[in-house]
C-alpha positions, 0 to 999 in steps of 0.5 A: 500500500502506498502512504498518502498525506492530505494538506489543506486549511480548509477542513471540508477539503480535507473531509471530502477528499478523504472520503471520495478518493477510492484508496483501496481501489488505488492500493493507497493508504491514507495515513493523515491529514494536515491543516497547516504546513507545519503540522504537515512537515511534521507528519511527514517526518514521523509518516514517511509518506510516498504522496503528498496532495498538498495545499499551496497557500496555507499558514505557518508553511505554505505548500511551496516552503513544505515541498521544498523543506521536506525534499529535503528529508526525502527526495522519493515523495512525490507531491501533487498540488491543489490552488484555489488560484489560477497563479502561473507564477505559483504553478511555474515554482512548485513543478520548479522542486518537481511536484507532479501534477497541478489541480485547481480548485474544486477538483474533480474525483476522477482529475485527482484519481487519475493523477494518483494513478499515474504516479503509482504507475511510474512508482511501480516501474521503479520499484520493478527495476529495483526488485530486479536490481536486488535479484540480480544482487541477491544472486551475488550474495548466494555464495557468502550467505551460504558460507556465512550460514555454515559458519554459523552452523558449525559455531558451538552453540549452533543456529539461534532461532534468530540467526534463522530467521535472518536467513531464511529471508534472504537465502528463500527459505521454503516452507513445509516438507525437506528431502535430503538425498544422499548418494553415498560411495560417490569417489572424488574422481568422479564428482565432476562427471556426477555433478554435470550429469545430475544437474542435467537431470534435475533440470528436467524434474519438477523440483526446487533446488534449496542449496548447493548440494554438500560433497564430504568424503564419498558423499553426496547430500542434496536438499530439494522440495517436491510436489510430486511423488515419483520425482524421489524414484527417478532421482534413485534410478538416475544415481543407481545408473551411474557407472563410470570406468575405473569405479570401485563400488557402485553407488547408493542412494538414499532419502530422508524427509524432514517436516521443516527446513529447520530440522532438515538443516540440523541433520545435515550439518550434524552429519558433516560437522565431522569433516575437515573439508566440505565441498559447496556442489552448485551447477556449472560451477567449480565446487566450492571448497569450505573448511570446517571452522570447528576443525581448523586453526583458525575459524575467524570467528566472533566470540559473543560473550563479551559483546552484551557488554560493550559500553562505549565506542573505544570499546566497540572499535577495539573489539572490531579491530581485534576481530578484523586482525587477521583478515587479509582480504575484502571477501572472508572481511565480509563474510564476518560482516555478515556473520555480525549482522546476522548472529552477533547478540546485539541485531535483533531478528526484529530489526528488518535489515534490509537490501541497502544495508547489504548492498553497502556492504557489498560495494565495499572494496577494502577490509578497512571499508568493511570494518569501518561499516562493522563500527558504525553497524556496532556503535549505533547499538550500544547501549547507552550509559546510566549516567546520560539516559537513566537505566541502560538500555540496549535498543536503538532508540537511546542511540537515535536521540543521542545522534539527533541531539548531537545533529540538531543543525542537520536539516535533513533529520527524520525517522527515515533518513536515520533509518536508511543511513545511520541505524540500517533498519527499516522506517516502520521498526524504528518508528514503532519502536520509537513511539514505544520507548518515548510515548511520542512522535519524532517529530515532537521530540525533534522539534522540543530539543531544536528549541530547547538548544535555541533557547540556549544559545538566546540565554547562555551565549547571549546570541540574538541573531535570530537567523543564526538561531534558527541556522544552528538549530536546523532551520537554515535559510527559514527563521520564519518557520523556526520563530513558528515552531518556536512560539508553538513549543514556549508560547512566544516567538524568539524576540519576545523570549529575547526581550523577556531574557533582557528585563529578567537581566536588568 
């Protein structure tokens, strides 16, 4: 569903509109409306709308001040703009900061759902070219999933139920019924020709592959769902054919079946934890060679014990760096990367991690470019001191106020920007988690530290520039708007509370 905002100071605008555009037709959502243009940069801050239909002269904001502020938050909004004016000059401007379509006053329901229409349209392609971008991407990532999943596996404590969940999201996971075919007393010399020749002949079966199929010593395990009864009899018929020259004993094959692809797993990695090398079997490619983290020297593992513990960034950034030490190449500083993301105790299932997060972490080109993404991933979930926010707490929010108030001059803060760029989590999870946590929304809370810090730099510094203010608290070249949100929070405007601070001083 796409998210909609309504703008407008008239509320039978807002009420008609409201009630005679078909958004379920549309597959949109109308997730607010606004009567002014602070309110509604506001909602949008805290509702990450993709379609603002927006008013153009309103108070405290007008709609061209509003589209322009929030491109700023978010350059994806798209905005479509109601006049009660026939102003060429107001029109020229607001297609200036690429507002899609111009409607004036009375709008037709069927001018307005169909400029809705469109935009969802070319919404739509984009979103076709990007979940084609992200398959594409997804099947580089494959291999050091699959590899990061192992070496989880085969950790000690084995796979958390979380670590599964992340997974299973990524590397497409079925539902419902395993089987595991095992061709047993298959001989190393004979691997290559055997992969060729099976892959050949599963191409040919309804069934659907789940991974590369595992090659440890004489053994062949391959995981694959079928709906189809006979594709297990023509799977043994083809394994029982096989007969090259020079082979020692014949092959023999055999199915398990398993209820989940959980259980399935297990079983697997408990029946070749045991050997050193393991072999990653994928068709028309090289078998993939893994050694077993248990067995071998050297795991480059993470040891989570510790990490709960971590209490602030030179911690964080020792630990990563003694965990990157002996990495010597881009792809194994990777591999640990997402072995963090997926495993470490601090990234909850919860968080959502999202398709950007991996392709920033795929586009690194250096083991320094990976580890110095691992800190930021790390720092922001620290928790945050007694002595700074009361109890400990080990979610992200303590961190997000902590970066907003340290940021207030920033004029692109919201939920959205923060949870693309800064925390790698999905909007809705921070958000939700936000509200949670504070009992209100973002945008309140943005706004109150903004004047809270104007209010200081006013008294303590004694600075009445009030254009220089609003600069400094993330206002930048609108000292109008700040001195508007200014007067919401205190009940004066900035002059007044500087000739208020004067008389208290004499």
């Amino acid at each position: 569903m796409y998210r909609v905002l309504l703008v407008d100071d008239e509320p039978i605008v807002l009420s008609s509109l409201s009630a005679i555009l078909p958004w379920d037709l549309l597959e949109c959502q109308l997730v607010g409306t606004a009567s002014n243009g602070m309110d509604a940069y506001n909602k949008i801050c805290d509702e990450y709308p993709d379609i603002v239909i927006t008013d153009i002269k309103m108070p405290l904001l007008n709609g061209l001040e509003l589209i322009e502020r929030a491109k700023k938050l978010d350059a994806d909004i798209d905005f479509v703009v109601l006049s009660g004016y026939d102003d060429f000059a107001f029109a020229q401007s607001a297609m200036k900061f690429g507002v899609k379509d111009y409607h004036l006053k009375p709008v037709r329901k069927e001018e307005l759902t169909a400029t809705l229409q469109k935009i969802i349209a070319e919404r739509r392609q984009k979103e076709q070219a990007l979940l084609f971008q992200e398959r594409q991407f997804l099947q580089k990532l494959k291999l050091p999933l699959q590899k990061s999943f192992l070496f989880d596996a085969f950790n000690a404590s084995g796979l958390s139920e979380e670590t599964l969940k992340r997974y299973t999201h990524l590397l497409g996971f079925p539902q419902g019924n395993v089987t595991c075919l095992i061709a047993s007393f298959l001989e190393p010399a004979f691997l290559s020709r055997f992969q060729e020749e099976f892959y050949c002949c599963i191409r040919r079966l309804p069934i659907r592959v789940l991974w590369p199929a595992f090659y440890v010593t004489n053994s062949f395990l391959f995981l694959y769902t079928a709906d189809d009864l006979s594709t297990g009899d023509q799977l043994q018929r083809f394994v029982k054919s096989r007969s090259w020259p020079g082979q020692s004993v014949e092959l023999e094959c055999q199915f398990i079946h398993f209820e989940t692809i959980t259980c399935a797993y297990r079983e697997i990695i408990r029946k070749i934890s045991r050997y050193q090398t393991i072999r990653l079997i994928n068709e028309m490619q090289p078998p993939e060679e893994i050694l077993n983290p248990s067995l071998t020297a050297h795991s480059f593992g993470i040891a989570y014990s510790g990490w709960e513990s971590l209490s602030d960034q030179y911690e964080a950034q020792k630990l990563i760096q003694d965990t990157f030490a002996p990495v010597a190449d881009v792809d194994t500083a990777i591999l640990l990367c997402i072995r963090l993301l997926f495993s470490s105790p601090l990234f909850s299932a919860k968080e959502d991690f999202d398709f950007h997060t991996l392709q920033l972490l795929f586009r690194s080109s250096t083991v320094e470019e990976v580890q110095n993404l691992a800190l930021r991933l790390l720092s922001g979930r620290l928790p945050v001191q007694a002595s700074k926010c009361g109890p400990q707490k080990a979610t992200l929010i303590p961190r997000v106020k902590e970066y907003v108030n340290a940021h207030l001059d920033s004029e692109s803060l919201s939920l959205k920007w923060l949870a693309e760029n800064q925390f790698f989590v999905s909007v809705g999870y921070l958000s939700k988690q936000f509200q949670q946590e504070e009992g209100e929304h973002f945008s309140h809370y943005l706004n109150r530290q903004r004047v809270a810090l104007a209010k200081k730099l006013m008294t303590s510094y004694h600075n009445s520039n009030i254009q220089e203010v609003a600069l400094l608290v993330g206002f930048r070249n609108n000292p109008r708007y700040f001195s508007q949100v200014f007067k919401k929070y205190t009940g004066m405007t900035p002059s007044e509370y500087l000739a208020g601070q004067k008389e208290g001083a004499s």
